[in-house]
Each structure stands twice: as structure tokens, then as C-alpha cells.
C-alpha positions in Angstrom: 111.8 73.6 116.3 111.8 73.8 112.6 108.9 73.5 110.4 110.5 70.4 108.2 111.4 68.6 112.3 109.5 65.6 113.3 106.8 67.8 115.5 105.6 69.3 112.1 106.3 65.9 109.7 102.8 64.6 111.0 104.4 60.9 111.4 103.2 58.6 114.2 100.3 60.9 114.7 96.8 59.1 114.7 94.4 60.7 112.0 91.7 62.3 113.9 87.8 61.8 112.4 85.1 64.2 113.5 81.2 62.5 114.0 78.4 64.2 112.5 76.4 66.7 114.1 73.1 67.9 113.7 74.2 71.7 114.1 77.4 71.1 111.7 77.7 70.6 107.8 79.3 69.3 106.0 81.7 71.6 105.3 82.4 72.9 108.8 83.1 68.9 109.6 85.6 68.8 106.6 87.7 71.9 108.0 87.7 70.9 111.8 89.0 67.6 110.7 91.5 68.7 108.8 92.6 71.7 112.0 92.6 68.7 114.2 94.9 66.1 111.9 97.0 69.6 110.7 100.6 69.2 112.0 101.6 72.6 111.7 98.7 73.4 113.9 99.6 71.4 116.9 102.8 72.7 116.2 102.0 76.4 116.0 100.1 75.7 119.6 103.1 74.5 120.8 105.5 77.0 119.6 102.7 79.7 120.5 102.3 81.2 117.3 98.9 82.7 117.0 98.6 80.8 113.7 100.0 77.9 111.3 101.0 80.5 109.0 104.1 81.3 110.8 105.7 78.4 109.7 105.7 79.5 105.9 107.6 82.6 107.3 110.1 80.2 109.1 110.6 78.1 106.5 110.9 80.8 103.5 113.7 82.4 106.1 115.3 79.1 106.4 115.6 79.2 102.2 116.5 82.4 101.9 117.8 83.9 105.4 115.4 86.4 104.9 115.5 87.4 109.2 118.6 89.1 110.7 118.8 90.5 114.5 118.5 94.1 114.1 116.6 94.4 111.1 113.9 96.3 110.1 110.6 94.6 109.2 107.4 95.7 107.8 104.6 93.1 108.2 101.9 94.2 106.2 97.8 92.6 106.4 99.6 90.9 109.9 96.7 90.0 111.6 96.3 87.7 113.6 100.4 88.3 113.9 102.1 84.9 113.5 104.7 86.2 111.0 105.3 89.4 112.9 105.7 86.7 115.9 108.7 85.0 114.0 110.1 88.2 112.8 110.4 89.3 116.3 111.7 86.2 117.6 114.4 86.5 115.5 115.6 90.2 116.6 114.0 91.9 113.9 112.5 95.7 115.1 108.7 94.9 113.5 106.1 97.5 112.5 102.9 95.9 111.6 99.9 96.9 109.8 96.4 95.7 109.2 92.6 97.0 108.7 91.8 94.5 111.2 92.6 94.5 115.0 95.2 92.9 116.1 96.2 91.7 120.1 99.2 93.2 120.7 102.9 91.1 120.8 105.9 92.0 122.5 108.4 94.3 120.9 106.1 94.5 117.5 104.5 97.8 116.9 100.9 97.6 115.0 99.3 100.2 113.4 95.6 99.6 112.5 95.5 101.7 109.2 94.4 101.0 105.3 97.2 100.3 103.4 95.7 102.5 100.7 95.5 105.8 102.9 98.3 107.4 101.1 99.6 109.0 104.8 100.3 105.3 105.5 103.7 104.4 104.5 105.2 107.1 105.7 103.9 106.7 109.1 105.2 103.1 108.6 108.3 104.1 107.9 108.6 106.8 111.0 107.9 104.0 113.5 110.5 101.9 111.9 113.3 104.5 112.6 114.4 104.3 108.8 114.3 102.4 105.4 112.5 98.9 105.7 115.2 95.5 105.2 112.4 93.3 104.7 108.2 94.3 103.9 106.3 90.8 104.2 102.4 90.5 103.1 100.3 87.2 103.7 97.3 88.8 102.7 94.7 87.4 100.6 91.3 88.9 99.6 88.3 86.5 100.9 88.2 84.0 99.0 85.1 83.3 96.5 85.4 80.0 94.8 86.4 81.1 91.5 90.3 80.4 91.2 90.6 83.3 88.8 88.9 85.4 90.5 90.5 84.9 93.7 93.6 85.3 91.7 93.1 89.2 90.4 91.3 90.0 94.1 94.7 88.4 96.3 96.7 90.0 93.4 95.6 93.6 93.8 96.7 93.2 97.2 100.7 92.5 96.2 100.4 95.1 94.6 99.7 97.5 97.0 102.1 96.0 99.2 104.4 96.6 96.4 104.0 100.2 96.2 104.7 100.3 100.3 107.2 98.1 99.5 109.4 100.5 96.8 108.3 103.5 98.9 110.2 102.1 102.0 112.5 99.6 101.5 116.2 100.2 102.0 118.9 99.2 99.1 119.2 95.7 98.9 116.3 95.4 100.7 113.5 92.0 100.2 109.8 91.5 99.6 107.9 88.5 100.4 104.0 88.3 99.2 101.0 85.9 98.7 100.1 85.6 95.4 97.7 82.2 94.2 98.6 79.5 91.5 99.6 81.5 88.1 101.8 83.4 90.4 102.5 87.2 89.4 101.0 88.7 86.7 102.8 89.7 83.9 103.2 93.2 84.7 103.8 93.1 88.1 106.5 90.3 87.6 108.1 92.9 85.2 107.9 95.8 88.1 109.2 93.5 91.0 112.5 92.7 88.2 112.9 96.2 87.5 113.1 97.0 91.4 114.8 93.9 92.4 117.8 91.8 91.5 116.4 88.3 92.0 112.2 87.3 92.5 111.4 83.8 92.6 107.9 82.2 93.4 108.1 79.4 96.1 105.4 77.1 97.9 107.0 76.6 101.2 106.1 72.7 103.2 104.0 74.4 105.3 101.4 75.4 102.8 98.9 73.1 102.2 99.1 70.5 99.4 96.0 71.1 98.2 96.4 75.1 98.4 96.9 77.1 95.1 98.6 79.6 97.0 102.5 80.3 96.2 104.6 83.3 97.8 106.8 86.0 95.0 109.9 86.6 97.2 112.4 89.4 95.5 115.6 90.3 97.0 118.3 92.7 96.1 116.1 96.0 96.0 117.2 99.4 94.3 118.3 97.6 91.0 116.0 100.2 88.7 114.4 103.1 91.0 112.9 104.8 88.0 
């Protein structure tokens, strides 16, 4: 099953619409209404991906054939682990990394460690048994309200991936991250060009409509080392 098959197109499904509650707001209602009429969640039960999210990983691979059997991946802020799922579906040899806990998946190694430790990419690295093929981050700062802010917070975050990123990738190596509407800034656009040949920003199907999120994927690494 594919993210853009019938199970995730949300067709013949009846909306679901969720009463008020004296112990509920508003808000709450708005969110489990829209978990419960969310095709990509059925669909990630189904599939038993510990999140919807996986499907954005599914569908970028599909674009860009991002996952090959026997490749190195490094899934950086994985938690709760639904990429480092679909990575390791397709044959990929995972390493994962987050500052939160994470339940451990099959053939996926996590590390629970700060992506700003400076000890920590090389540790990453170790476990992988070599250069990465492929870093991935979905993460995002909290989010506050303010679309700008949210931006800069979610962007600091590529960034750091970034850095693990140039620190362990192999030569034509890729780098998929979250970034929010705007897409990369300036001068991290200009970094990911000097490092790789290609960077594109996409919104995969599987991301909400109404999100402002977009992904920065860059392939071809090694073009400028410097």
C-alpha cells in the first residue's frame, strides 16, 4: 500500500463528527475529529506505522527513490519512529537518534542522545558501520502560534541536522528535512547547494493541506566539501 492508493485517498469514507463534552474544548474536539476523519491515520494503523508521518517518507521515496536495500540511514529527532519504520522496511541498516525515548523497532538502532553533544555524530556514524547514504530529520520545535517564529525555532533544527548531515554522509549521499512555509533560509539554502548537487523543497500528499510545513530534500552530496 502506497500513500496516493485508495486506503489513503479518503473516498467512500463517512466523515466522522465528535459530540461535545463537558471535559473537552473546543480545540481538543477540533483535533480528535480531524484524527478520526484522517486517512493517513487509519492507514498508518493498518500498515502499523507508529505514526501518519511515515507516509511523507513513503511518498518523498516514491519521488525521489531516496530508500535502497542495504543502505545506510540516519534518522535524526525519530521519535516515535514511523520513518525509521519505513526505512527499515525497505532494507535500509537504520541508526536513529532522538532526546526523547523511543520503543524500540526491529533491525533499527536508537540512540537517545542530543544532537548538539558534539561526541554525537561520531557515535552515529560508528553504529552505522560507515558514511551515511541517506540522514532524514522530521523534527520540528513545538510549535507557538506565531508562523515566523515557528519558522526560525523548526529552522535551527535543519540546521543542526545539517551539520550531522556534512559530518557523515557518504559522496553522493541525500538529506531530507522539515523546514515550514518560506522553506530554507537564505543562507542555509546557499550551504545545502554548496554541499549538494540538487535541493528541492516539496510538500508530499500526505502532509496536511492546511499545514505550512514543506520538506528541503538535497541529493548528490560532496559537490563543495570546503
Amino acid at each position: 500500500m502506497t500513500a496516493r492508493s485508495g486506503d489513503a485517498s479518503g473516498r467512500g469514507r463517512v466523515p466522522v463528527k465528535v459530540k461535545k463534552s463537558r471535559g473537552r474544548t473546543q480545540s481538543s474536539r477540533a483535533w480528535l475529529q480531524r484524527q478520526l476523519n484522517d486517512p493517513y491515520v487509519a492507514a498508518a494503523k493498518g500498515k502499523g506505522y507508529r505514526s501518519r508521518a511515515a507516509f511523507k517518507l513513503v511518498e518523498l521515496d516514491e519521488k525521489f527513490r531516496l530508500l535502497k536495500k542495504g543502505a545506510r540511514v540516519l534518522d535524526l529527532g525519530a521519535a516515535p519512529g514511523g520513518w525509521s519504520q519505513v526505512a527499515a522496511a525497505k532494507g535500509a541498516t537504520v541508526v536513529a537518534a532522538d532526546v526523547l525515548a523511543m520503543e524500540s523497532i526491529p533491525d533499527v538502532t536508537f540512540f537517545q542522545a542530543d544532537l548538539t553533544d558534539p561526541h554525537v555524530p561520531a557515535m552515529l556514524k560508528a553504529a552505522l558501520g560507515g558514511p551515511a547514504d541517506l540522514v532524514l530529520t522530521d523534527m520540528a520545535a513545538p510549535t507557538t502560534g506565531h508562523r515566523a517564529t515557528d519558522h526560525i525555532r523548526t529552522i535551527a533544527l535543519v540546521e543542526i541536522a545539517l551539520e550531522v548531515a556534512i559530518d557523515t554522509l557518504a559522496p553522493g549521499g541525500a538529506f531530507v528535512g522539515k523546514v515550514f512555509q518560506g522553506g530554507a533560509t537564505g543562507d542555509l539554502l546557499a550551504r545545502m547547494k554548496r554541499h549538494f548537487r540538487e535541493v528541492k523543497h516539496v510538500k508530499p500528499p500526505a502532509s496536511r493541506a492546511e499545514s505550512v510545513e514543506l520538506y528541503v530534500v538535497a541529493l548528490g552530496f560532496g559537490r563543495d566539501r570546503a
